[in-house]
C-alpha positions as CSV (number, residue, x, y, z in Angstrom):
1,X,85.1,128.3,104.1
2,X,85.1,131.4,106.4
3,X,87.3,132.2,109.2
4,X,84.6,131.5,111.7
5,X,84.0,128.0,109.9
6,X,87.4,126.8,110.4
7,X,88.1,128.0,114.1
8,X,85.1,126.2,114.4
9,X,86.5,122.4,112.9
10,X,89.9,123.1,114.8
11,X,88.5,123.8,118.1
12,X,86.3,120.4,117.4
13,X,89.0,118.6,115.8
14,X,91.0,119.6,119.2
15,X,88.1,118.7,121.4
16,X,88.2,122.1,122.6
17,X,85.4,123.7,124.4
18,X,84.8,127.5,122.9
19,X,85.5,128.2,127.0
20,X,88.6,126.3,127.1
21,X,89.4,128.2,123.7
22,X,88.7,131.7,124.9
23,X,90.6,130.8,128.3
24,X,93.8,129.4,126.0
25,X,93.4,132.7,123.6
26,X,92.7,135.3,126.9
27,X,89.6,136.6,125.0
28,X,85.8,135.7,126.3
29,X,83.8,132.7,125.5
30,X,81.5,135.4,123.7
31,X,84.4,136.8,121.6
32,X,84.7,133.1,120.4
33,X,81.0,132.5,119.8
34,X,81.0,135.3,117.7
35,X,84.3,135.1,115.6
36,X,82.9,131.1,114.6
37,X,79.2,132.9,113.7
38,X,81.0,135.2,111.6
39,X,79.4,138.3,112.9
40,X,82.9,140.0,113.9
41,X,86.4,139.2,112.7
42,X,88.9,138.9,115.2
43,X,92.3,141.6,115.3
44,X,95.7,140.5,113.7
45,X,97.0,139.3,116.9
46,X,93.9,136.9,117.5
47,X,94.2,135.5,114.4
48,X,98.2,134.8,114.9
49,X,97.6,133.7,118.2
50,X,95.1,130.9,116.8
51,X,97.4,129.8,113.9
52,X,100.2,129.4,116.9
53,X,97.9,127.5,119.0
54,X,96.4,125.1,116.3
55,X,99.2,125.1,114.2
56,X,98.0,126.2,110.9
57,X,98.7,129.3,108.8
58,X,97.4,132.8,108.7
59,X,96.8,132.5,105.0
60,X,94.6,129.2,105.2
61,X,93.0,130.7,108.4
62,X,92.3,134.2,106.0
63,X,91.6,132.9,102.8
64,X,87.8,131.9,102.5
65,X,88.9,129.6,99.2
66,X,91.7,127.7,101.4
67,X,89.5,124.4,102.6
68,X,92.7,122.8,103.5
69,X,96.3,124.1,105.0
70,X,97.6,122.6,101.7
71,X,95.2,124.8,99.4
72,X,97.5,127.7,100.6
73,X,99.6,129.8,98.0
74,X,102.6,128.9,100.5
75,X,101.9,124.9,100.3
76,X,101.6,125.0,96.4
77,X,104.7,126.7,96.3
78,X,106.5,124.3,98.4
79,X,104.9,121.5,96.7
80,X,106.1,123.1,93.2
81,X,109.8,122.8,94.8
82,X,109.5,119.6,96.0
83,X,108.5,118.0,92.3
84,X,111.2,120.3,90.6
85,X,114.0,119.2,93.4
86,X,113.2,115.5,92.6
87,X,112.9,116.1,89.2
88,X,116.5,117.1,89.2
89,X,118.1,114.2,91.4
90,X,115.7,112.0,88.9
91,X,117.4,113.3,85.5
92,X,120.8,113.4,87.2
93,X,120.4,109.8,87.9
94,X,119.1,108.9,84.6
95,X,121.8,110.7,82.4
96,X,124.1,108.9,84.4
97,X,123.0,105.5,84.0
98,X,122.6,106.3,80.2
99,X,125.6,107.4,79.9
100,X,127.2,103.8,81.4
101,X,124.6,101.9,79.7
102,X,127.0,102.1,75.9
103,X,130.1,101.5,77.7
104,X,128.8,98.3,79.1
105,X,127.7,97.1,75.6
106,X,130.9,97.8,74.6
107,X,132.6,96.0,76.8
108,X,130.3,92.9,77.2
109,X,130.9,92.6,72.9
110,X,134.4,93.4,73.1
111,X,135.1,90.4,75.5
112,X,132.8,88.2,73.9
113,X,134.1,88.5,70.7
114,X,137.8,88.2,71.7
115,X,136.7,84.7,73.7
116,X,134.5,83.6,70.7
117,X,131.4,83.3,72.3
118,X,127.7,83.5,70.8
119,X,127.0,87.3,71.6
120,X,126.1,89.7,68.9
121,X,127.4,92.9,70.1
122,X,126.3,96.3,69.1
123,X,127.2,98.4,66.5
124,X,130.3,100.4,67.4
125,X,129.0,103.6,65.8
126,X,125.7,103.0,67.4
127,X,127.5,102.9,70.6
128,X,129.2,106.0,70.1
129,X,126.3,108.0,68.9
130,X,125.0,107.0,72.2
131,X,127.7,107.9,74.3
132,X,128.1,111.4,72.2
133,X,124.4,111.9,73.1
134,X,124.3,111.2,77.0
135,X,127.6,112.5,77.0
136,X,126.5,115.9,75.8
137,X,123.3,115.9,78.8
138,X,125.6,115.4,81.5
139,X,128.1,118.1,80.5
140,X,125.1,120.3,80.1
141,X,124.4,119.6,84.0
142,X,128.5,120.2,84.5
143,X,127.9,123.9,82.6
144,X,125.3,124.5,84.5
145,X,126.6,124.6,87.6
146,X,130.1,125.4,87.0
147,X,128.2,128.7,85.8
148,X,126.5,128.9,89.1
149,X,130.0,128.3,91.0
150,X,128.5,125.0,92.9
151,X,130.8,123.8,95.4
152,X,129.2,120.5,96.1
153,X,129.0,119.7,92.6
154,X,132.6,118.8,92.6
155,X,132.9,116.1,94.8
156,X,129.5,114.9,92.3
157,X,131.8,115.1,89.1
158,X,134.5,113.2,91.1
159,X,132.1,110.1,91.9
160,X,131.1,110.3,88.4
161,X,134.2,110.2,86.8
162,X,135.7,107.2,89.2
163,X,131.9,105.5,88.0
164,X,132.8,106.0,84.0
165,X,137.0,105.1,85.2
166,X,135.8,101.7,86.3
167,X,133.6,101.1,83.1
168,X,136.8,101.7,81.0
169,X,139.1,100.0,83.1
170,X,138.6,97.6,85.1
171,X,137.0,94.8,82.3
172,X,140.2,95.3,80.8
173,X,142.5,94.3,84.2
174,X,140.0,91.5,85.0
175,X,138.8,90.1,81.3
176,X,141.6,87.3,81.4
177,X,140.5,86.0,85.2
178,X,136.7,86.7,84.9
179,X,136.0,87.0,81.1
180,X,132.4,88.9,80.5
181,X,132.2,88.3,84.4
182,X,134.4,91.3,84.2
183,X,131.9,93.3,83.0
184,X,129.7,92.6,86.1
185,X,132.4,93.8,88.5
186,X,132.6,96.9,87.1
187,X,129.1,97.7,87.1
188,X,129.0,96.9,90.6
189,X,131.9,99.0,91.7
190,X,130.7,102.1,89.3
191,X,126.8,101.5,90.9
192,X,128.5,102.6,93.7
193,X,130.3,105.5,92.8
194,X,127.2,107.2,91.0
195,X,125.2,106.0,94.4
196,X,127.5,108.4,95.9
197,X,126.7,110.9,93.1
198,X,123.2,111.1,94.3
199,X,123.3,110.8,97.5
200,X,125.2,114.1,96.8
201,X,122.7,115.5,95.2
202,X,119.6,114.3,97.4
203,X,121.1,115.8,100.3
204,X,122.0,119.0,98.2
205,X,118.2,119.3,97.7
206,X,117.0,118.7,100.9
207,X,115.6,115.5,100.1
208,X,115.8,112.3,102.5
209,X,118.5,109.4,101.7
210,X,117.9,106.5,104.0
211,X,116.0,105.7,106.8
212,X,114.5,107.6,108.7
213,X,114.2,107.9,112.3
């Protein structure tokens, strides 16, 4: 789609007359006429002015394979960043919630077993291996930006570690009041703590958390 072709579907799309165009532009209705028939190309300063006034980029206004503002180099860029900063809140989150998932296992057969209830629980060294794994993938993302001298990413490993500090515990202070319900509690109150973790993180990205307004 040429230049001409897309002034053409903006100043329609605007309900624009090509007078009202030229008038808003300071050029002549002819200039227009002949920039959308393609038989001149307007000067660099036309073609800013028109990606001001419709609010579009130069590149998608140049580019005759651009059909859309978000066929530009610039959009798939910013798109590419978008996927990759969600991507990274998404694993963050995930590690995290693996790495809980053993303790409460743990936890929930430890109790059960010492009140005698019907619960298998899982393998101890199972549990381990697992913990050793998930472990290891979130002190990878620790590394990685302790490297990279992240500020913000210490208030992250301080949510994280109250999260894993209620796992361990707080089934242990409540187990005689609440039995497995102890379990529950804890889950609730870590929840919260990796929550905070990333709502860090989201916010670190530039991605929304909440509502918006």
């Amino acid at each position: 789609m040429t230049f001409g072709e897309k002034l053409y579907r903006l100043r329609k799309e605007r309900g624009m007359s090509q007078e009202a165009l030229a008038q808003e532009l300071g050029v002549s209705r002819q200039a227009i006429s002949r920039w959308e028939l393609g038989e001149v190309a307007p000067d660099t300063g036309n073609v800013l002015a028109v990606s001001r006034l419709f609010g579009v980029s130069t590149d998608y206004l140049l580019r005759d394979e651009c059909e859309r503002e978000a066929d530009t180099p610039a959009a798939h860029r910013a798109e590419q960043s978008l996927q990759e900063r969600q991507a990274a809140v998404g694993k963050g989150f995930l590690v995290r919630v693996c790495c809980l998932s053993p303790l409460i296992l743990f936890q929930l057969g430890r109790i059960s077993v010492k009140q005698g209830l019907d619960y298998t629980p899982a393998p101890v060294t199972y549990l381990l291996l697992l913990q050793a794994v998930f472990c290891a993938l979130l002190f990878r993302e620790y590394w990685r930006h302790l490297k990279q001298n992240d500020g913000w990413y210490q208030k992250v490993r301080s949510f994280d570690t109250l999260a894993f500090a209620c796992m361990l515990v707080v089934p242990y202070l409540l187990e005689e009041i609440l039995g497995t319900f102890s379990v529950l509690v804890a889950l609730v109150v870590a929840s919260l703590f990796i929550t905070c973790s990333v709502k860090r993180m989201r916010l670190h990205y530039g991605l929304p958390w909440g509502k918006r307004r």
